[in-house]
C-alpha positions in Angstrom: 72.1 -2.4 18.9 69.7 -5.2 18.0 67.3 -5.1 15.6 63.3 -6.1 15.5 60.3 -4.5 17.4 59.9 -4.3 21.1 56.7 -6.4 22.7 55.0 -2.7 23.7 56.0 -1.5 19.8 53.9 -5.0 18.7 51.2 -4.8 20.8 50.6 -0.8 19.5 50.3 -1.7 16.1 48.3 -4.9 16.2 45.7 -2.1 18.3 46.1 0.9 15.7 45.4 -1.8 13.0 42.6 -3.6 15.1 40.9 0.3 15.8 41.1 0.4 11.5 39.6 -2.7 11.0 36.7 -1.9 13.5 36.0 1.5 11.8 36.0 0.4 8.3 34.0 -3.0 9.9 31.3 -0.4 11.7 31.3 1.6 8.3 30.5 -1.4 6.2 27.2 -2.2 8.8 26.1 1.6 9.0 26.3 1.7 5.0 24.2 -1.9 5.1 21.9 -0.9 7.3 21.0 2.4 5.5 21.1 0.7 1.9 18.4 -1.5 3.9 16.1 1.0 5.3 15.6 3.0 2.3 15.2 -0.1 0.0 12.4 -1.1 2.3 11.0 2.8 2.5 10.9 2.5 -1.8 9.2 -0.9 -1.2 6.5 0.8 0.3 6.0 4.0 -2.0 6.3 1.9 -4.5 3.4 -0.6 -3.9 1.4 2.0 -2.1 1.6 4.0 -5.5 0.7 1.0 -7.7 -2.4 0.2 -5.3 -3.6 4.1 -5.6 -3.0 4.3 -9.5 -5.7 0.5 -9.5 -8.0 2.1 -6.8 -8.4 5.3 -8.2 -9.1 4.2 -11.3 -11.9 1.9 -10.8 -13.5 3.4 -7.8 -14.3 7.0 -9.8 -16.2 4.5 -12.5 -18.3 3.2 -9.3 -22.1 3.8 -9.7 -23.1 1.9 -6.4 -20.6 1.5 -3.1 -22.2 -1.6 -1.4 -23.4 -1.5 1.8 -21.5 -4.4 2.4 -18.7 -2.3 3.2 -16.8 -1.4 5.6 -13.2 0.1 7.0 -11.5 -3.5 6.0 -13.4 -3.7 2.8 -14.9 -1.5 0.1 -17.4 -3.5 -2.5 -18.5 -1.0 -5.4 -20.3 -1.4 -8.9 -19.4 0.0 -12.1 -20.4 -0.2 -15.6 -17.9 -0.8 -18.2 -19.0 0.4 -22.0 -17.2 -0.8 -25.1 -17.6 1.6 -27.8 -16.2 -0.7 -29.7 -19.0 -2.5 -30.7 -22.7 -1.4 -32.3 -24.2 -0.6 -30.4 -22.7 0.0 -28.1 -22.2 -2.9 -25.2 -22.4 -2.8 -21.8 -20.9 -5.1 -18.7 -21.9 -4.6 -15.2 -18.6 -5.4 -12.9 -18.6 -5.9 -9.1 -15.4 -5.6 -7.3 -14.3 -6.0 -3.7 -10.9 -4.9 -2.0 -10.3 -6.4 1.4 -7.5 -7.4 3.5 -6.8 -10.7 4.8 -6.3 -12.0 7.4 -2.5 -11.8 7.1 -2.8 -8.2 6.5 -2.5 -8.6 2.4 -4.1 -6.1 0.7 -6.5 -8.2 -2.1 -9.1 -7.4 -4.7 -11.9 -9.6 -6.1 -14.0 -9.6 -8.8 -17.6 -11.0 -9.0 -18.7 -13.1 -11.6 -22.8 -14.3 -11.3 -22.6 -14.9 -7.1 -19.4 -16.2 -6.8 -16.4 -14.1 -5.7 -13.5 -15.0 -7.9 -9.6 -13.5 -8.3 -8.2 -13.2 -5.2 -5.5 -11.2 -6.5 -2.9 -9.7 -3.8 -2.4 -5.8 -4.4 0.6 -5.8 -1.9 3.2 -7.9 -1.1 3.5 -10.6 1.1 6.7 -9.2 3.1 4.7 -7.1 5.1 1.1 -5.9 6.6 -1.4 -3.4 5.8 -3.0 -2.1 8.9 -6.8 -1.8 9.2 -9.1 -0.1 9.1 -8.5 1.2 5.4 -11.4 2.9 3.9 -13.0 5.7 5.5 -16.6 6.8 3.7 -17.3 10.7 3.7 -20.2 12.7 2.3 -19.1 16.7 1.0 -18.9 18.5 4.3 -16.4 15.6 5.3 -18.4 14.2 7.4 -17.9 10.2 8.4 -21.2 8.5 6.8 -21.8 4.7 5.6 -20.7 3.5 2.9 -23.7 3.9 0.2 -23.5 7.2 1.1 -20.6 8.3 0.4 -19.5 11.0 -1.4 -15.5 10.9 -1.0 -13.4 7.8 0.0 -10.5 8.5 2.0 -7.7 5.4 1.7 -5.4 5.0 4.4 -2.6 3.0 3.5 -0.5 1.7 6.8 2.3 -0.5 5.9 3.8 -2.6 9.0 7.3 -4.1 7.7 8.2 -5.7 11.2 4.8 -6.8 12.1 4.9 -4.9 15.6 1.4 -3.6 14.7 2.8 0.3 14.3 3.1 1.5 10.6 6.3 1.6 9.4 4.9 3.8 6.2 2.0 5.4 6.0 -0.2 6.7 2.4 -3.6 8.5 2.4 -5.4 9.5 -0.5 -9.2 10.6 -1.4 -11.4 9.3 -4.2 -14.0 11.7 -4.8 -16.8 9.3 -6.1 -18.5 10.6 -9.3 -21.6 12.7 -8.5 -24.7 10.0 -9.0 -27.5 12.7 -9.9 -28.9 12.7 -13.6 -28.7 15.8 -15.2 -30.8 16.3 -18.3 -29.9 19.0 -20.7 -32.9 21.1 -22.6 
C-alpha cells in the first residue's frame, strides 16, 4: 500500500480551500463596501446638520431677504445688538449663501460694498444640487423672495457627481414676523 494523496484527492482540496478563500475574500469586499456606504451616508447628515444649525440661526435674525435672491442664493439682512455696551450698540450685517459653480455650498459676508469670506459650508467631496431655497408666504404659497414669509431649504447632496442626489435634507425657516406691534 503506498502512501501520499492521489492527483483527484489534490486537486479536491486545493478547490475546497480556493471556495474558502473566495468566501472569506467576497466577505472582506461586502463588509468594505458597507463600512463605505454608511460612512459616506454620516458624511452627509452630518454636514447637512451643521449647515441647518448656521442657517437657521441667522436667517430667523433676518429683517430684510434681498431681492437679489434667488433658488441658488438667498442674500438677507439682520441687525446684531450688543447689550454689552451703553448704550446699547448696533451693527447691520449682510450675508449671502450661494453655491458655486462646483456645487460648494458657500456663505459671504458684506463688508461696505464688497462681498468678503467666501467660506465653504460643505465639503469639497461632493455637490449640492440647485436650486436650494424656495421662498413661501403663510398659505405656502411660492412668492419672491422679499416676500417671503417661510424659507424652505432643500439640501441635495450628489457624492458621485451623476447629477441625482445621493442624500437629500429639507427644512423650513419661518422668517420672524416683520410688523411693529406697539403695546398701550
Amino acid at each position: 500500500m503506498k502512501k501520499g494523496y492521489t492527483l483527484v484527492e489534490l486537486l479536491i482540496s486545493i478547490s475546497i480551500v480556493i471556495i474558502i478563500i473566495a468566501l472569506v475574500v467576497n466577505f472582506l469586499v461586502t463588509g468594505s463596501l458597507g463600512y463605505q456606504f454608511i460612512n459616506r451616508k454620516v458624511q452627509y447628515q452630518r454636514n447637512a446638520r451643521l449647515v441647518a444649525e448656521r442657517m437657521i440661526r441667522e436667517v430667523k435674525k433676518a429683517s430684510l431677504i434681498d431681492s437679489a435672491s434667488d433658488g441658488s442664493n438667498l442674500i438677507f439682512s439682520y441687525t446684531y445688538y450688543d447689550f454689552s455696551t451703553n448704550p446699547i450698540s448696533s451693527t447691520s450685517s449682510t450675508v449671502k449663501y450661494y453655491v458655486d459653480s462646483n456645487g460648494i455650498l458657500r456663505r459671504q459676508v458684506k463688508q461696505g460694498n464688497l462681498w468678503v469670506g467666501n467660506n465653504p459650508l460643505t465639503e469639497s467631496d461632493f455637490r449640492v444640487l440647485t436650486p436650494v431655497f424656495y421662498y413661501y408666504n403663510s398659505s405656502r404659497n411660492l412668492v419672491s423672495p422679499q416676500n417671503a414669509e417661510l424659507i424652505e431649504v432643500v439640501l441635495k447632496f450628489d457624492g458621485d457627481r451623476n447629477n441625482i442626489p445621493d442624500y437629500t435634507l429639507t427644512f423650513n425657516i419661518f422668517l420672524p414676523v416683520r410688523s411693529v406691534y406697539y403695546v398701550k
